[in-house]
N, CA and C atoms as a LAMMPS dump frame, in Angstrom:
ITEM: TIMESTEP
0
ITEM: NUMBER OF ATOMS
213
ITEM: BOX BOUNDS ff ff ff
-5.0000000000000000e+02 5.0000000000000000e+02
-5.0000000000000000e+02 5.0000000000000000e+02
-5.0000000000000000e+02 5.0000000000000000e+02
ITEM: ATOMS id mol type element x y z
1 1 1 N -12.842 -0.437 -0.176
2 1 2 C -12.244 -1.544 -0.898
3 1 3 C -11.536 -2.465 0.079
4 2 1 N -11.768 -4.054 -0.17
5 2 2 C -10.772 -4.42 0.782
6 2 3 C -9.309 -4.691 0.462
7 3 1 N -9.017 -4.066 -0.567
8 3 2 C -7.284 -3.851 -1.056
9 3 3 C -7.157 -2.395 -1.373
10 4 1 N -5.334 -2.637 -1.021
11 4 2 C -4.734 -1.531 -1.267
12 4 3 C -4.332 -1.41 -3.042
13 5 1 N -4.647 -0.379 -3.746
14 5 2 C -4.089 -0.736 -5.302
15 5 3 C -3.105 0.127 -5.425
16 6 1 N -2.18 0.024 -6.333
17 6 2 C -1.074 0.864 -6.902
18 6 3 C -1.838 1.931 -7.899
19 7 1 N -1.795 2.96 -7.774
20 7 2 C -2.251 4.081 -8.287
21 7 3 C -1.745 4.568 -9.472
22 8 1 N -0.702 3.802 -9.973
23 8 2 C 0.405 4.18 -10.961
24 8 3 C 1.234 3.115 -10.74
25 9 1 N 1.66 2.46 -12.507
26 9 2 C 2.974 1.91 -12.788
27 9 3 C 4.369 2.448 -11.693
28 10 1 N 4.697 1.822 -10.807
29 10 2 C 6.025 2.434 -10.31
30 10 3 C 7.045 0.63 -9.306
31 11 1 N 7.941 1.646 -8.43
32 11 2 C 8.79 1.018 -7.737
33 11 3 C 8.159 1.576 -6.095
34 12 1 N 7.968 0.061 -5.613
35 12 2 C 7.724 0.305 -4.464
36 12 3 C 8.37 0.039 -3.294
37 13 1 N 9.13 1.186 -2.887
38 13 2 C 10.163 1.614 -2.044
39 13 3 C 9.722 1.349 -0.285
40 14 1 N 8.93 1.651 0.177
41 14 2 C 8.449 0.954 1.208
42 14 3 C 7.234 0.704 1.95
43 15 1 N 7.284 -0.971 2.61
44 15 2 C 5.723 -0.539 3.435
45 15 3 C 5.938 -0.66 4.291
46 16 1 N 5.092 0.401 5.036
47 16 2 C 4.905 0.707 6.438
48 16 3 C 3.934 -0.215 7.596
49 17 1 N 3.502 -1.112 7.268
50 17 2 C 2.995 -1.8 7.717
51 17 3 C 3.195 -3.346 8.57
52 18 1 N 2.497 -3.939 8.861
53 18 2 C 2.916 -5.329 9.876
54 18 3 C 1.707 -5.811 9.819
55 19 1 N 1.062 -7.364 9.187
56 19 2 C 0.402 -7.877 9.009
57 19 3 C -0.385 -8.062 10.721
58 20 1 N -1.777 -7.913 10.443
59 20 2 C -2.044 -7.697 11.998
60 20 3 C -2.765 -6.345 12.454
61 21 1 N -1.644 -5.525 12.115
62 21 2 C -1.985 -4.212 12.57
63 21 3 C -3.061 -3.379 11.913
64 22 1 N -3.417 -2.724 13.139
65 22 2 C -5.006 -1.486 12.66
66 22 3 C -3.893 -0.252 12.521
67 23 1 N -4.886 0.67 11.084
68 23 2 C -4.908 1.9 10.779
69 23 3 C -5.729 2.594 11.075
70 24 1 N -5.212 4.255 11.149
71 24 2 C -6.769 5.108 10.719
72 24 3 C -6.751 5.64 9.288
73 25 1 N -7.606 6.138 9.415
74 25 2 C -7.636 6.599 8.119
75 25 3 C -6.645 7.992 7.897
76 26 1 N -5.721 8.443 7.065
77 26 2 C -4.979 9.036 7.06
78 26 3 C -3.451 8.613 7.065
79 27 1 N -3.444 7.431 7.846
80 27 2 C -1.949 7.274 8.138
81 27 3 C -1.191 6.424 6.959
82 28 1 N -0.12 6.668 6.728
83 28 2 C 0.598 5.833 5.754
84 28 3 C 0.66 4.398 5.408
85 29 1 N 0.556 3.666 4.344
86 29 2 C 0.271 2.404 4.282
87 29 3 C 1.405 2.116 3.567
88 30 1 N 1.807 2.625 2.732
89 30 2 C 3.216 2.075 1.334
90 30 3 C 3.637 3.762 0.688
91 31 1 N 4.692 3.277 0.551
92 31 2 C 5.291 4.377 -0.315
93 31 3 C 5.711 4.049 -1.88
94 32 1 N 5.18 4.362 -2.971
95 32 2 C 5.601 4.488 -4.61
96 32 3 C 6.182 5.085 -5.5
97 33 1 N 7.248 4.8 -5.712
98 33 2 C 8.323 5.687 -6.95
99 33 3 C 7.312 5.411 -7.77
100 34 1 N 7.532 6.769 -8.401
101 34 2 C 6.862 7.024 -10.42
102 34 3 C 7.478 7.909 -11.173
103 35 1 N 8.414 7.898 -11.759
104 35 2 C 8.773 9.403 -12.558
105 35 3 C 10.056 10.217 -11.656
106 36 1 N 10.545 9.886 -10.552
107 36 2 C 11.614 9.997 -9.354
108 36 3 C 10.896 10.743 -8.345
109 37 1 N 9.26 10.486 -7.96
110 37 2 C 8.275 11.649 -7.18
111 37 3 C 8.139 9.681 -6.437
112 38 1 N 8.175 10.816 -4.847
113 38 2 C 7.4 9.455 -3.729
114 38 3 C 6.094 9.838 -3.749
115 39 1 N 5.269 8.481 -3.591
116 39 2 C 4.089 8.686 -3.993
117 39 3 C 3.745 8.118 -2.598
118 40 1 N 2.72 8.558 -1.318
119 40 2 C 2.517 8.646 -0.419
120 40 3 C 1.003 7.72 -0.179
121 41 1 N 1.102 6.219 0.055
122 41 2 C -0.435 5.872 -0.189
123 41 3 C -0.716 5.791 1.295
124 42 1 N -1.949 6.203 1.495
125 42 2 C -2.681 6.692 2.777
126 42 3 C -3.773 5.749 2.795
127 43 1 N -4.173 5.149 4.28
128 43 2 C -5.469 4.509 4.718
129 43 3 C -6.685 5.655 4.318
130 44 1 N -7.379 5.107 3.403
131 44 2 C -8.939 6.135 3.005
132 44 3 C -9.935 5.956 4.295
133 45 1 N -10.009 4.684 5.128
134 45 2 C -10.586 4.085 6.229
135 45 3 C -10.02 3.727 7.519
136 46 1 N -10.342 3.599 8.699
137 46 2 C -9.857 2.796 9.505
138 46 3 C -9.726 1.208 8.87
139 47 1 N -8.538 0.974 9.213
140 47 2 C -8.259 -0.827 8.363
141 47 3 C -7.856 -1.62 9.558
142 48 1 N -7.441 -2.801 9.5
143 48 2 C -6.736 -3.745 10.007
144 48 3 C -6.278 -4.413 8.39
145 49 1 N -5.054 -5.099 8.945
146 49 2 C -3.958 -5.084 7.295
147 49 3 C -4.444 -7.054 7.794
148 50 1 N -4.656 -7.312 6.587
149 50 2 C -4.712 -9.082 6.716
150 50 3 C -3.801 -9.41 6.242
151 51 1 N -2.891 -8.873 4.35
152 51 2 C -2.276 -9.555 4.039
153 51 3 C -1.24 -8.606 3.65
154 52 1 N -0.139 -9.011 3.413
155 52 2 C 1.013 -7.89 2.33
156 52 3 C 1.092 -8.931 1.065
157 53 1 N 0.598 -8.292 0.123
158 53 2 C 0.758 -9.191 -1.025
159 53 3 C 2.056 -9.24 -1.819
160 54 1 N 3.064 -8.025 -1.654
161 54 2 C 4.515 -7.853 -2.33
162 54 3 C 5.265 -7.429 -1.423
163 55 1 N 6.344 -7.394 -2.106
164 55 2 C 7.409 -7.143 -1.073
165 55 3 C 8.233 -5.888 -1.764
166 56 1 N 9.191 -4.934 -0.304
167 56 2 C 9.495 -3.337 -1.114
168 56 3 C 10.732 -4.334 -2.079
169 57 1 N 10.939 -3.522 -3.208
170 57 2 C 11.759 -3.224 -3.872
171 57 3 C 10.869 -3.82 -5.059
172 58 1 N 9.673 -4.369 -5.704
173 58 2 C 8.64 -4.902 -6.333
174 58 3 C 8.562 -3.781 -7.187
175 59 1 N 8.36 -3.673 -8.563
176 59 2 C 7.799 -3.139 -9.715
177 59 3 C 6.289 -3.784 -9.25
178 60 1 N 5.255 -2.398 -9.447
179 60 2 C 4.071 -2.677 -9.524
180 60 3 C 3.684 -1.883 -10.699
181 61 1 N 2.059 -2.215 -11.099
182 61 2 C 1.853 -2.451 -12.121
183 61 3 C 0.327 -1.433 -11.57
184 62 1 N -0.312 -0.432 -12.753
185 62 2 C -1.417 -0.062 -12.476
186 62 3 C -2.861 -0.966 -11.886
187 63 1 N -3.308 -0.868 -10.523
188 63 2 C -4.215 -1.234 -10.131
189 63 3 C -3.631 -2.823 -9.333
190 64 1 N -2.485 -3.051 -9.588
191 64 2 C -2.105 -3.886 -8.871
192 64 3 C -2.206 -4.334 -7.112
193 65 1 N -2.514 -5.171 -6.632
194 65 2 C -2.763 -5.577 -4.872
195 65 3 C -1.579 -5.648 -4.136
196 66 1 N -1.461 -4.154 -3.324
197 66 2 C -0.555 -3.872 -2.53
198 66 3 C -0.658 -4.743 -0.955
199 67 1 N -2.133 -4.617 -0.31
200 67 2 C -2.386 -4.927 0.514
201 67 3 C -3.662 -5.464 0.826
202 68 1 N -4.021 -6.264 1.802
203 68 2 C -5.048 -7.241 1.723
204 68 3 C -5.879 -6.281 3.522
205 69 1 N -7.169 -6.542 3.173
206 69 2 C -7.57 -5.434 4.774
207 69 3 C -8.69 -6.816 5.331
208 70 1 N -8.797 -6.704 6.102
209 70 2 C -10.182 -7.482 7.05
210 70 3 C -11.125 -6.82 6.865
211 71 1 N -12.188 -7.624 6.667
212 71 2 C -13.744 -6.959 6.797
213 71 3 C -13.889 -6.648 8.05
């Protein structure tokens, strides 16, 4: 996919990221409150991040665009 989605209605507490920068796959991209559980979202791919579409402290919304990736 070339976005990151919110996996669940929550509060998004932080991202780990810097517009620019390459991932691998595995490493942390954003962190999501749901229910008082951190929800841990992980690169599925090697990425490079193009965009941050929100900012932490943001109510997100199911399936919502966390992050924007380069082809």
């Amino acid at each position: 996919s070339k976005y990151l989605l919110s996996p669940m209605p929550g509060l998004l507490i932080k991202i780990s990221v810097k517009e620019g920068q390459t991932f691998k796959a595995g490493e942390e991209l954003a962190i999501v409150e749901a229910m008082k559980m951190e929800n841990s979202l992980r690169a599925s791919n090697n990425v490079k991040i193009k965009s941050i579409l929100v900012e932490e402290s943001d109510n997100l919304t199911v399936d919502q665009a966390i992050l924007e990736f380069e082809d």
